[in-house]
Structure formats: structure tokens, C-alpha cells
N, CA, C and O atoms as CSV, one atom per row, in Angstrom:
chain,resi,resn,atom,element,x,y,z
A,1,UNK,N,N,22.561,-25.950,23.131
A,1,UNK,CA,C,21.246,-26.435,22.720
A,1,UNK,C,C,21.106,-26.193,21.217
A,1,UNK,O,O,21.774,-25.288,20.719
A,2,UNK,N,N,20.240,-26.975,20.406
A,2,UNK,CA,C,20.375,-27.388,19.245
A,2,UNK,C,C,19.215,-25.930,18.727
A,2,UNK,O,O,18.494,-25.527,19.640
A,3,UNK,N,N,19.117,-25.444,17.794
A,3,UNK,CA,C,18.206,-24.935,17.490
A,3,UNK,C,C,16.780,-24.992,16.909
A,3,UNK,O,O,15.840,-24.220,16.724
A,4,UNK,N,N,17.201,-26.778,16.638
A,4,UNK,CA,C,15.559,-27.697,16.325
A,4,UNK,C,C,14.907,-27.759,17.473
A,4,UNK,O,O,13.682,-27.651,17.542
A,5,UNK,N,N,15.823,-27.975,18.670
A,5,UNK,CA,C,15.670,-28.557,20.002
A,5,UNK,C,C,14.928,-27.279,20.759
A,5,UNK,O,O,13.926,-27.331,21.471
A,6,UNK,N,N,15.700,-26.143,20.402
A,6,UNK,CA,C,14.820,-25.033,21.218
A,6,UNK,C,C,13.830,-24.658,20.579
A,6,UNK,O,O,12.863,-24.103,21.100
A,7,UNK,N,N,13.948,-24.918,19.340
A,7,UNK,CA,C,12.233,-24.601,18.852
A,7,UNK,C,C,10.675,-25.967,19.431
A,7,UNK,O,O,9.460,-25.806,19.547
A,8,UNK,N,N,11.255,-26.738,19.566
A,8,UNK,CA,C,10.400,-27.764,19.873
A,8,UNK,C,C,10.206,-27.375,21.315
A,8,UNK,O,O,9.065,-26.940,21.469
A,9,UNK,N,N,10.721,-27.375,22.123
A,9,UNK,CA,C,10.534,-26.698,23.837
A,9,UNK,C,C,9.586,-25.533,23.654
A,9,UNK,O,O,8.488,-25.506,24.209
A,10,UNK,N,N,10.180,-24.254,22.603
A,10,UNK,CA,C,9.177,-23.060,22.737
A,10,UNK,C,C,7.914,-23.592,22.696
A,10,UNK,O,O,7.196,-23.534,23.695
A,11,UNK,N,N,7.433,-24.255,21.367
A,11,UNK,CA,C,5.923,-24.964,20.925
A,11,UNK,C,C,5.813,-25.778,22.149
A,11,UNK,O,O,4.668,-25.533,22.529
A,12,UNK,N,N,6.382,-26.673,23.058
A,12,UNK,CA,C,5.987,-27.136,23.798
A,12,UNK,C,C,5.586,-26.504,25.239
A,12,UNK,O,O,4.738,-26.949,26.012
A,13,UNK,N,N,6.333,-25.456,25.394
A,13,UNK,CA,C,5.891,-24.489,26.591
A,13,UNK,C,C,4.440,-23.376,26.013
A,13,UNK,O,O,3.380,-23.206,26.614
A,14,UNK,N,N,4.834,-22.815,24.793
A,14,UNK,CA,C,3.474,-22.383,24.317
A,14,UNK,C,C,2.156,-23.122,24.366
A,14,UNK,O,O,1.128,-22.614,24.814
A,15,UNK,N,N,2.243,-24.375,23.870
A,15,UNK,CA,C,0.856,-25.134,24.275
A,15,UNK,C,C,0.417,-25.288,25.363
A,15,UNK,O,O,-0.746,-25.137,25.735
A,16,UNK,N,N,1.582,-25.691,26.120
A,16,UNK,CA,C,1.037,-26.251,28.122
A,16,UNK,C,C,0.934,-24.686,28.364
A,16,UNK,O,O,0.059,-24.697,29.230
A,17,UNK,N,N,1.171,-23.666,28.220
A,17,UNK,CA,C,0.966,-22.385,29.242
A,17,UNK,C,C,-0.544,-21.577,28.924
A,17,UNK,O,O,-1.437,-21.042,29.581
A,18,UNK,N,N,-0.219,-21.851,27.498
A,18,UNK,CA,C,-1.812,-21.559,26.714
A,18,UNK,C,C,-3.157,-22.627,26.975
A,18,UNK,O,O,-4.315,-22.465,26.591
A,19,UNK,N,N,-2.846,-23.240,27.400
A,19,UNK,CA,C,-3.336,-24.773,27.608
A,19,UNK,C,C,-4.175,-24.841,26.557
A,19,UNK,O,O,-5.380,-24.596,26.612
A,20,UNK,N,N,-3.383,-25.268,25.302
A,20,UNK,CA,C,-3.645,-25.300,23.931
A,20,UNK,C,C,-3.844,-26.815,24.019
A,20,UNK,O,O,-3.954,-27.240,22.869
A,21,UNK,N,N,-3.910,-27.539,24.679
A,21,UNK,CA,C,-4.121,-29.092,24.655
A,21,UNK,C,C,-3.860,-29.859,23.705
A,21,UNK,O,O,-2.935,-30.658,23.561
A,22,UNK,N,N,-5.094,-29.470,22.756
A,22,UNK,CA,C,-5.574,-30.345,21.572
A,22,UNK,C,C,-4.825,-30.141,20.298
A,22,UNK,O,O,-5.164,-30.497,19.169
A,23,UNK,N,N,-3.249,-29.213,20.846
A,23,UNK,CA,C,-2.454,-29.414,19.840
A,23,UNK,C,C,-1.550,-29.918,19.993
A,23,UNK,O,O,-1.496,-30.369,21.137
A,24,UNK,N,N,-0.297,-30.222,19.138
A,24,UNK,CA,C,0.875,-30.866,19.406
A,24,UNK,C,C,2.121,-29.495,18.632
A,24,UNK,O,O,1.918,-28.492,17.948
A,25,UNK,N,N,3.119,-30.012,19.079
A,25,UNK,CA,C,4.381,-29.025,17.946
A,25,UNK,C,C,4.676,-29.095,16.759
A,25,UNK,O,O,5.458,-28.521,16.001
A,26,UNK,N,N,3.716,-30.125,16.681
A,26,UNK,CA,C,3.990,-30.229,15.223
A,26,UNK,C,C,2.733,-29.098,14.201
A,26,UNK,O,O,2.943,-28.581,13.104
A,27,UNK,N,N,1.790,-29.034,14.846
A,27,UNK,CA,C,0.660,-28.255,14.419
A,27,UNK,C,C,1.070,-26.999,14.491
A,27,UNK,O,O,0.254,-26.265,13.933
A,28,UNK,N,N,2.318,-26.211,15.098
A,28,UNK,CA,C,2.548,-24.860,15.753
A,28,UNK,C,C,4.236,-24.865,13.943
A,28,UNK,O,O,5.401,-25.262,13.921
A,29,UNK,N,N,3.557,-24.375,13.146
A,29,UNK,CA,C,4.445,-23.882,12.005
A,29,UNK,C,C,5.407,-23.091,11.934
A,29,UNK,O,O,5.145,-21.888,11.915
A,30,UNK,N,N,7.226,-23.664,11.855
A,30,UNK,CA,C,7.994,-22.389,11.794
A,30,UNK,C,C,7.734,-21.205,11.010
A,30,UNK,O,O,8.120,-20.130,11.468
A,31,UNK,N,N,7.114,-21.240,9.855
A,31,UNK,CA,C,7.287,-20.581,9.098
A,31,UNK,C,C,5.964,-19.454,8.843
A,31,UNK,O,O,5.883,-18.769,7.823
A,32,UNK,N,N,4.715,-19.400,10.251
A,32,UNK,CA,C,3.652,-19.262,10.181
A,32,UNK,C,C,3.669,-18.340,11.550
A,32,UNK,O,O,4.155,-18.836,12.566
A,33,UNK,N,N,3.081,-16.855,11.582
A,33,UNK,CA,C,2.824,-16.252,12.230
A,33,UNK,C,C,1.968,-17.139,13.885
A,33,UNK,O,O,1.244,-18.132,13.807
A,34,UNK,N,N,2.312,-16.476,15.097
A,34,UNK,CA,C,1.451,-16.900,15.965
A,34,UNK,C,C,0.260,-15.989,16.309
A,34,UNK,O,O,-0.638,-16.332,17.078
A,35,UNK,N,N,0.294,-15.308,15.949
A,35,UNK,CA,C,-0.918,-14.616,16.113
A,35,UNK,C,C,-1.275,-13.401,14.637
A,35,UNK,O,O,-0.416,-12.663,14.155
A,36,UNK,N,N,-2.676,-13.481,14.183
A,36,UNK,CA,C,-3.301,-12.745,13.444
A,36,UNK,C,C,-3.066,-11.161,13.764
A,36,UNK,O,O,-2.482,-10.692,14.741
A,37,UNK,N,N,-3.717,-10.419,12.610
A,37,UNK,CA,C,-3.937,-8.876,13.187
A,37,UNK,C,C,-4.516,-8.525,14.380
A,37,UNK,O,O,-4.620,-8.935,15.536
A,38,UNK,N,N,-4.786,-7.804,13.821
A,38,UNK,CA,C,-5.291,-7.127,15.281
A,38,UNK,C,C,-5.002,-6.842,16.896
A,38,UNK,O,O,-5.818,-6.211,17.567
């Protein structure tokens, strides 16, 4: 498996499990933390 390829699956299992809907993988940033402090 490609490593573009498994990053696009993670963002895509993160949205449907989160049922983040109203986003896509493209909105979910490699280079950008997933979660804030705290």
C-alpha cells in the first residue's frame, strides 16, 4: 500500500467513525495536528 493511499483511508475512516460528515480528506491536513491542547 502506497503511503498517499494509506493516508487518505486514515482521513477517511477518521471522518465516518467521528461522523465528521461535513468534512472531506482533503480538509483533514498532513501537516496539522488532530487535536488541540488540552
Amino acid at each position: 500500500m502506497e503511503r498517499e493511499e494509506l493516508k487518505l483511508q486514515l482521513k477517511q475512516h477518521i471522518i465516518k467513525y467521528l461522523n465528521l460528515l461535513e468534512m472531506t480528506p482533503d480538509d483533514i491536513k498532513d501537516d496539522q495536528p488532530l487535536f488541540g491542547e488540552g
